[in-house]
N, C-alpha and C positions, 0 to 999 in steps of 0.2 A: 327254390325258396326254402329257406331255413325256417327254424320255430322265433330265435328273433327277431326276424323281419316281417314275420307276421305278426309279431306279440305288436312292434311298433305301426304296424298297419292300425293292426284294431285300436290304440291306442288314439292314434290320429282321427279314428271316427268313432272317440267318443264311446270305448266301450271297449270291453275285455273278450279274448281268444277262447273263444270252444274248440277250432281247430282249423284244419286248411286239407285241400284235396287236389291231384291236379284233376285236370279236365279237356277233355278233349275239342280242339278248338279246328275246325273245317276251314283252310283257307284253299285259296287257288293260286297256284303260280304260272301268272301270264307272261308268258316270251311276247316280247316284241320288237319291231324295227319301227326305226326314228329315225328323222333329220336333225342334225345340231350344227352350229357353228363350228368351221373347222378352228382348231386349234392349236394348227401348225405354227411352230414358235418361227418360221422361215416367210410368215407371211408380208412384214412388213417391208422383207426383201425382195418377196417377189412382185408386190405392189409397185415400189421404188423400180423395178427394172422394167416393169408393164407401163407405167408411167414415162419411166425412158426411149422406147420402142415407140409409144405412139406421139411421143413430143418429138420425136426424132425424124419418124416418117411426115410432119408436116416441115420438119426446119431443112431438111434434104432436100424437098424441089425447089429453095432459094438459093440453100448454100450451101448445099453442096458436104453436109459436116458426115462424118463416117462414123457407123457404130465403133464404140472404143469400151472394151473389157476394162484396161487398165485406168480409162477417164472416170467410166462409172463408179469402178472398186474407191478411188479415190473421193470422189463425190461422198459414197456412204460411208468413208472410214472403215471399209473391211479388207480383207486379205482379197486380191484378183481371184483367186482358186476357190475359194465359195461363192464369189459369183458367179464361174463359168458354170460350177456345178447346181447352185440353184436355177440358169437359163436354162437347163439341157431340160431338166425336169419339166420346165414348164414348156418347152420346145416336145420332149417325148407325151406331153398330154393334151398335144395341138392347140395348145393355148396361144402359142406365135405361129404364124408363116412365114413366109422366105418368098420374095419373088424369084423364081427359075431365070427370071429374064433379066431382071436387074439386081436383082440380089438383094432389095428391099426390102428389110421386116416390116412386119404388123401386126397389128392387135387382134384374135379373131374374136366374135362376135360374143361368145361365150365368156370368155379372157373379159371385156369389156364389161359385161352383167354381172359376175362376181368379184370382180378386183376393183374396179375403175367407176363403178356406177355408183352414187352418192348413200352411204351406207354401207354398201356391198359388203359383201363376206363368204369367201369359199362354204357352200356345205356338206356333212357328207351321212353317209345313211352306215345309221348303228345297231346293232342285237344288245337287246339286257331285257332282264326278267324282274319282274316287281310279285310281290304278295298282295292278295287283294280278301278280304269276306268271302268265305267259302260260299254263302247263301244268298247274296245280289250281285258279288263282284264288284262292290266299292271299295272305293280307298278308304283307308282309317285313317285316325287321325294322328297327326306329328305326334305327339307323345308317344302313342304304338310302336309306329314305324323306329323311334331310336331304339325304341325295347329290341324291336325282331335286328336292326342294324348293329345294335350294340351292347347290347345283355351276352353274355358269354354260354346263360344255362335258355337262349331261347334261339331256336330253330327251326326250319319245315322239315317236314320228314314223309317220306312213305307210309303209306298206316293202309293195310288193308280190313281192320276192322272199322265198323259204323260207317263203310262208302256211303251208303246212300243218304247221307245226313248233308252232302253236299246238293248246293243247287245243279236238276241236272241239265247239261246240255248236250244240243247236237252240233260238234262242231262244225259241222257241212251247215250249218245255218247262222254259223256267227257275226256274219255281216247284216243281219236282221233282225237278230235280237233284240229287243230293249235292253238287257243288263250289258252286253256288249257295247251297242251305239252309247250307250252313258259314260261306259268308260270310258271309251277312246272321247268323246267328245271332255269329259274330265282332265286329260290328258293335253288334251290340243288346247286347253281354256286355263291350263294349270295356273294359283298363281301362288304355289309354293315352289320351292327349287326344285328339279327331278332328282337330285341325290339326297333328300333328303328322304325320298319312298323309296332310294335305293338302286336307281340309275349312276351312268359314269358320268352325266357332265351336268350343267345346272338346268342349262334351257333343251327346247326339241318341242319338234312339231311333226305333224303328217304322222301320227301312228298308224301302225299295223300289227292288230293280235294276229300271231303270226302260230299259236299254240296255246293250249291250258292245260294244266297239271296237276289234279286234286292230290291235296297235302293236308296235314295235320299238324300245327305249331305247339309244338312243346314247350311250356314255359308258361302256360293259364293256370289259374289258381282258383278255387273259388273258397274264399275267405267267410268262415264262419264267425260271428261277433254277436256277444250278449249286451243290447246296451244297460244305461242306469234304469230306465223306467223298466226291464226287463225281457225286453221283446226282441227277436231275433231278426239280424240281418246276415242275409246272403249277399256276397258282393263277390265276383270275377274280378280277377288284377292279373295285367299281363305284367310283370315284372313288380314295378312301382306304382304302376297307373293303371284305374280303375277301368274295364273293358267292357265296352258295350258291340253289340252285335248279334242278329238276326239268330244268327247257331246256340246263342246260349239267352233264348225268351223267355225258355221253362227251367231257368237254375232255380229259381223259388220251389218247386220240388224237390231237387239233389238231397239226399242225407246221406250220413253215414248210416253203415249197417252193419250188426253184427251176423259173422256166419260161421257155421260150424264147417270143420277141413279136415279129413285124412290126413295125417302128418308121417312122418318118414316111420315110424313107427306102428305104424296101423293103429293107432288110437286116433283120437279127434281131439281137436283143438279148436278155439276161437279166436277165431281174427276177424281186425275190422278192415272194412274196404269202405266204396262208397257205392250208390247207389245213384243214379247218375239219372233218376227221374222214372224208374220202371214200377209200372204202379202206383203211382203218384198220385195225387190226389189235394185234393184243399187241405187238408188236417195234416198235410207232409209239409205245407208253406210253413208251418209254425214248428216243425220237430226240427231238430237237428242230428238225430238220430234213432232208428227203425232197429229194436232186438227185443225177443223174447226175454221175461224173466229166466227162465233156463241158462240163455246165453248170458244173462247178466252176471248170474250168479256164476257161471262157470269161467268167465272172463276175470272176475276178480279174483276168483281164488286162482289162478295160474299167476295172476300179476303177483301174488304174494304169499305164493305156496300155503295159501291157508285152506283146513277141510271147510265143505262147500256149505256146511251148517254155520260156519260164522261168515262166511258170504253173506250168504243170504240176510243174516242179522243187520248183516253192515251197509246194505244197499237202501237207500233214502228215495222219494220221489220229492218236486220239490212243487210250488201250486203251478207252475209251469207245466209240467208233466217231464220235464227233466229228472235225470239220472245223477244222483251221487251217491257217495257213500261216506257211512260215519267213520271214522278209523277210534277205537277206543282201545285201554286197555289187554281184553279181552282179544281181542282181534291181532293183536299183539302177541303177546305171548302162545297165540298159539300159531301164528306163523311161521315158515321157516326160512321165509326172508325178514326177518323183523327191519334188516339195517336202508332198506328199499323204501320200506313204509315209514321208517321216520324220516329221511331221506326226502322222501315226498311232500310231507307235511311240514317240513322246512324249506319247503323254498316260498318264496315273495308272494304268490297267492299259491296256494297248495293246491295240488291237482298230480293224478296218473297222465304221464304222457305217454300214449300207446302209437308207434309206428304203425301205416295201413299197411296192409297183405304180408307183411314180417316176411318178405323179399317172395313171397308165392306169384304176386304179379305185380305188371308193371306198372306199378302206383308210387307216387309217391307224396308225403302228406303226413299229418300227424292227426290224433284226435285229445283233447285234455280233458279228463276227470276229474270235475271239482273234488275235494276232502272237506269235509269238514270235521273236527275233533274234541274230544271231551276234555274238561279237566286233569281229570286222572293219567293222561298221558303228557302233561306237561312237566314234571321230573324226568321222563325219559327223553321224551328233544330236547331238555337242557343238557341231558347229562350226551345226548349224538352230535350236539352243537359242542361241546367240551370234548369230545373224541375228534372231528373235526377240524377244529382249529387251535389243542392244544398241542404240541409235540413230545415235549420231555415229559417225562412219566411222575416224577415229582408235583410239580404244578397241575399234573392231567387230575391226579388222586387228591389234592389237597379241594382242586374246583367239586369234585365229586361230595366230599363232604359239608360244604356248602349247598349242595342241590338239594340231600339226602342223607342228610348224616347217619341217621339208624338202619337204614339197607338199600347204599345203593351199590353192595356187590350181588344181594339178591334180584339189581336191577338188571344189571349187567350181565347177569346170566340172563335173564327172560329177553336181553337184546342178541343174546348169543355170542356177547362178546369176551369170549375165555382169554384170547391172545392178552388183553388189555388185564385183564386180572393176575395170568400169571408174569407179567413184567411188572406189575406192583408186587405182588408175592417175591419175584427175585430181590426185589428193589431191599427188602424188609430182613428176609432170611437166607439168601444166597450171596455170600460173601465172594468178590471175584479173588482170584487165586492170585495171591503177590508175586 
């Protein structure tokens, strides 16, 4: 999942992105063996010849008529040569007999119950594996199933962390299980297509869990969203569609969380992960995220290389008990990323978008930090929005004095932006050499 697939998520219910996380989703992958219809595109050939054989054996004790290859080939409009070759077949699977004595074919008993009996249809016994809820072993629902079938970033996988989160079983006892007998009886009752949970053909009957194989489906989300009255929703999405199930009861817990790290340098850093329900408690259903002032503070000033005393300034609570910060000014210039933090508070709703675990682990996910900003800083996102989207240096300076006419090169230093000052500088008193 990307940031704007979930901007559009939250969107659709009605309320704006705090952030998104993946989450670890327990499924089971059951082998099994099934009966289906067979399929053999040679069957209405072999019907038509079984049809022949036993019309034949009653019209030969009157009259005497002789099997004929070349009669029959003719009858169906096909080449003699795929005839003889679809008979041997059904000759090699004792489907015909031969009388030794009189050289009489016939139909054998079996031959008659799937070819010749009113309905009838060869069948045959198939292996394929489905995904089912790690936690009862139900099937999910059609929407799921095309995610896990056809999302490109959703997969089972091996996960030997959090085994025990799966429902456990004994598989020497899976023919008495209740979560077992539901499934297979789900199965044999189906009335959706079996390709659609990921079998090869549509219909089957007679299953057989024949194996189970705890997995982990990558590709769960659990979508964090502020609505308008201001209250928080956690919502699970496997792909596009909303995910419900047994393994994720307690996502109303999950936050983010800030944590301090060793970094390749022996210093420490903050990064956010998620917290995935440890410690949890009722006053977690309403956070969205779990960090010390400390970590606040020292989180924003890495975001924008500012000393941690105008962090700290800058850090807002909001009556939510949410986290933002004010960007002013101050906070500004004394940055030494200035072009980040205007950067930030120019885009559509302003916010820090911080990647979890900054590749330490295997997360993936974003977290956004509302902005909000003073006055005083609005000459300078005009004058970053004019850097931006003007190019030639002429019109970049003349927009500039529109913004600021009495100092906006003392602005453009506090943005650090020197490159841009001296290409106006060339512009004025650097004459290019004729």
């Amino acid at each position: 999942m990307n940031i704007n697939q979930a901007i559009k998520i939250a969107k659709e219910q009605g309320g704006t992105l705090i952030g998104f996380h993946s989450i670890p989703l327990p499924v089971y992958q059951v082998l099994l063996d099934y009966d289906t219809i067979d399929d053999n595109p040679f069957f209405p050939i072999q019907k038509a010849i079984l049809q022949y054989i036993d019309n034949l054996a009653n019209i030969e004790k009157d009259k005497g008529q002789q099997w004929s290859f070349s009669y029959l080939a003719a009858v169906l409009g096909i080449d003699v040569s795929l005839v003889k070759e679809v008979y041997k077949d059904l000759k090699d699977r004792h489907l015909v007999d031969r009388n030794s004595e009189t050289e009489q074919l016939t139909v054998t008993p079996s031959a008659r119950r799937e070819y010749l009996s009113e309905g009838s249809r060869p069948h045959k016994t198939l292996t394929g594996s489905i995904i089912v809820d790690g936690k009862n072993l139900e099937l999910f629902s059609n929407e799921i199933y095309e995610s896990i079938l056809n999302d490109s970033e959703v997969w089972a996988s091996e996960h030997t962390k959090n085994i025990t989160s799966h429902l456990p079983i004994d598989f020497s006892q899976k023919d008495s299980l209740p979560e077992t007998l539901r499934l297979v009886s789900a199965l044999n009752s189906h009335k959706r297509t079996l390709q659609s949970i990921g079998l090869e053909h549509s219909e089957g009957d007679n299953f057989i869990i024949k194996g189970l194989e705890r997995k982990f489906l990558h590709g769960a989300y659990l979508i964090y969203i502020q609505t308008k009255d201001g209250s928080l929703r956690k919502i699970p999405f496997l792909g596009h569609t909303p995910l419900k199930s047994p393994s994720l009861s307690n996502v109303s817990n999950y936050t983010f969380a800030l944590k301090a790290e060793r970094n390749q340098k022996n210093g420490t850093e903050v990064i956010v992960t998620a917290n995935l329900g440890y410690n949890g408690n009722d006053d977690s259903k309403n956070k969205s995220i779990e960090g010390s002032e400390t970590l606040w503070i020292s989180l924003i000033s890495s975001i924008y290389e500012v000393p941690e005393e105008y962090a700290k300034r800058a850090i807002k609570t909001d009556q939510l008990g949410n986290k933002y910060f004010l960007a002013d000014e101050e906070l500004l210039i004394n940055s030494c990323n200035p072009s980040k933090l205007l950067d930030d508070v120019l885009k559509t709703t302003p916010h820090a978008c911080i990647t979890l675990g900054r590749g330490k682990f295997h997360e993936n996910g974003v977290l956004l930090i509302h902005i909000e900003y003073d006055n005083n800083l609005k000459p300078y996102l005009e004058i970053k929005e004019a850097i931006n989207n003007i190019a030639d240096i002429k019109p970049l300076e003349e927009r500039f004095n529109q913004i600021a006419p009495k100092d906006w090169r003392q602005r453009l230093v506090s943005m650090d932006q020197y490159s841009i000052l001296e290409d106006i500088d060339s512009l004025h008193y650097i004459h290019p050499l004729q």
